[in-house]
C-alpha positions, 0 to 999 in steps of 0.5 A: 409405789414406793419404789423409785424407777428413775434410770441413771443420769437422772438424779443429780450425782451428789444426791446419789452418791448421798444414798449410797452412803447413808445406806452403807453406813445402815446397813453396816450398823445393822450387821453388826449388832447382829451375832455371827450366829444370829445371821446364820441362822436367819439367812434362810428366813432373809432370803425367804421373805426377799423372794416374796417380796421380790414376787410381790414387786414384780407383780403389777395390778394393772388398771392402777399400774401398782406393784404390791410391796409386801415390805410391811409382810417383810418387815414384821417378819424379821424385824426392823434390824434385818430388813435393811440387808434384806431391803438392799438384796431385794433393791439390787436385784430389781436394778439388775431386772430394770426395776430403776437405774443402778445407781439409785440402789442407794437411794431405794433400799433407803426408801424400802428399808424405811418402809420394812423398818418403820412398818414392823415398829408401827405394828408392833406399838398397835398390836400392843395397843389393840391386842394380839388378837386383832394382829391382822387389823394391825398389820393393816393399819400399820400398812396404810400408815408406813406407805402413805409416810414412805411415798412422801419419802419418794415425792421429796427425794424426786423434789431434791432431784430439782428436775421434773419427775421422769413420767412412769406407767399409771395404768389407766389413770391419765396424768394430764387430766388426772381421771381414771379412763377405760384401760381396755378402750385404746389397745393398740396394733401396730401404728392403729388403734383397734377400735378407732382405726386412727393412727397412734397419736405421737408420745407425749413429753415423758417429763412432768411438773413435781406437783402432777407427779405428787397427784398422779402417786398419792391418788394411785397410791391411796388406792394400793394401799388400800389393798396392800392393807388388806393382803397384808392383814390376811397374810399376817393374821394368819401367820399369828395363827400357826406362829405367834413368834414371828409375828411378836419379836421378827426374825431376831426372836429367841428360840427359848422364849416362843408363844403358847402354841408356838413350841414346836417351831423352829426359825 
């Protein structure tokens, strides 16, 4: 839900070419503050996590038309410092999918860098709070928290726009009236529907006010972000079962210094 599907030409360019530059100058830091050695090692872990969260974004719940992120999975496990280069690999491939325009590449990877980043940290603080026992629950937390701050960061870079926000898929959460209908009720065959036999009604403006945007995202959000809290605790209380260092230090944890049960292990 975070994600930013808007084609080109439909952002203004100075705020484009702003994304890009902020996540050039990030994703630069990040590299350099890690070792030659360090990235060598960690680019199968990188390309790894990228792959499930490519899956995971490709992967639409269809009633609320919500992709699962996975970028909180993906950012506890190699850390805040990784998940920027990890964030753009991920973006620039669903631009090429049409998964959003290539353009807003800059602009997306900051989104999901923000949510790789800002969710491994918020773990990390409630884990110690809350105890390593109950890493599932603060994965979770963790979770709901990072997405709810993270679509905030989508509805102000579509403000910033100064355009209506491009309309996009909602599942069976209708816009106009902002109710949920039966998703299986109108299947359409050519130009009748199946259970009326009345014609297609003709498509709507494809552009809504700002504000029907920001309902539309946070109602459909809150509700992913519910079971994206729950895929994400299930996947990352069992990983601090069987790898207690990815889950405590990323992807950037020391081979010498490995949790109890942790020993035979290799990143």
């Amino acid at each position: 839900m975070s994600h930013l599907h808007v084609p080109d030409g439909v952002l203004p360019w100075w705020l484009v070419i702003a994304g890009w530059l902020v996540t050039a100058a990030i994703v630069g830091v990040c590299i350099r503050v890690v070792s030659a050695d360090d990235m060598r090692r960690r680019i199968p872990l990188i390309g790894a996590v990228a792959a499930l969260m490519l899956v995971g974004m490709s992967s639409e719940i269809v009633p609320i038309a919500y992709h699962i992120n996975l970028t909180v999975v993906g950012g506890i496990l190699i850390g805040p410092v990784l998940a920027w280069p990890a964030a753009l690999v991920v973006v620039t491939i669903l631009a090429l999918l049409g998964h959003g325009g290539v353009t807003v590449i800059g602009l997306n990877t900051l989104v999901i860098g923000a949510e790789m980043a800002l969710g491994a940290w918020l773990f990390r603080a409630l884990r110690r709070a809350l105890g390593p026992r109950r890493s599932g629950w603060s994965a979770a937390l963790a979770t709901v928290a990072t997405l709810a701050l993270t679509t905030s960061m989508l509805v102000g870079i579509v403000a910033l726009g100064g355009a209506p926000a491009a309309s996009r898929e909602s599942g069976a959460f209708d816009p106009a009236t902002l109710r949920f209908e039966n998703p299986f009720g109108k299947w359409v065959l050519g130009s009748e529907t199946l259970n009326a036999g009345e014609p297609t009604p003709p498509a709507e403006d494809p552009a809504m006010s700002l504000t029907r945007f920001a309902l539309m995202v946070y109602t459909l959000g809150s509700i992913g972000w519910v079971i994206e809290a729950a895929v994400t605790g299930g996947i990352i209380s069992f990983i601090a079962g069987v790898r207690p260092s990815l889950v405590e230090a990323g992807g950037l944890a020391e081979d010498g210094h490995r949790s109890v049960g942790d020993e035979g292990s290799h990143v």
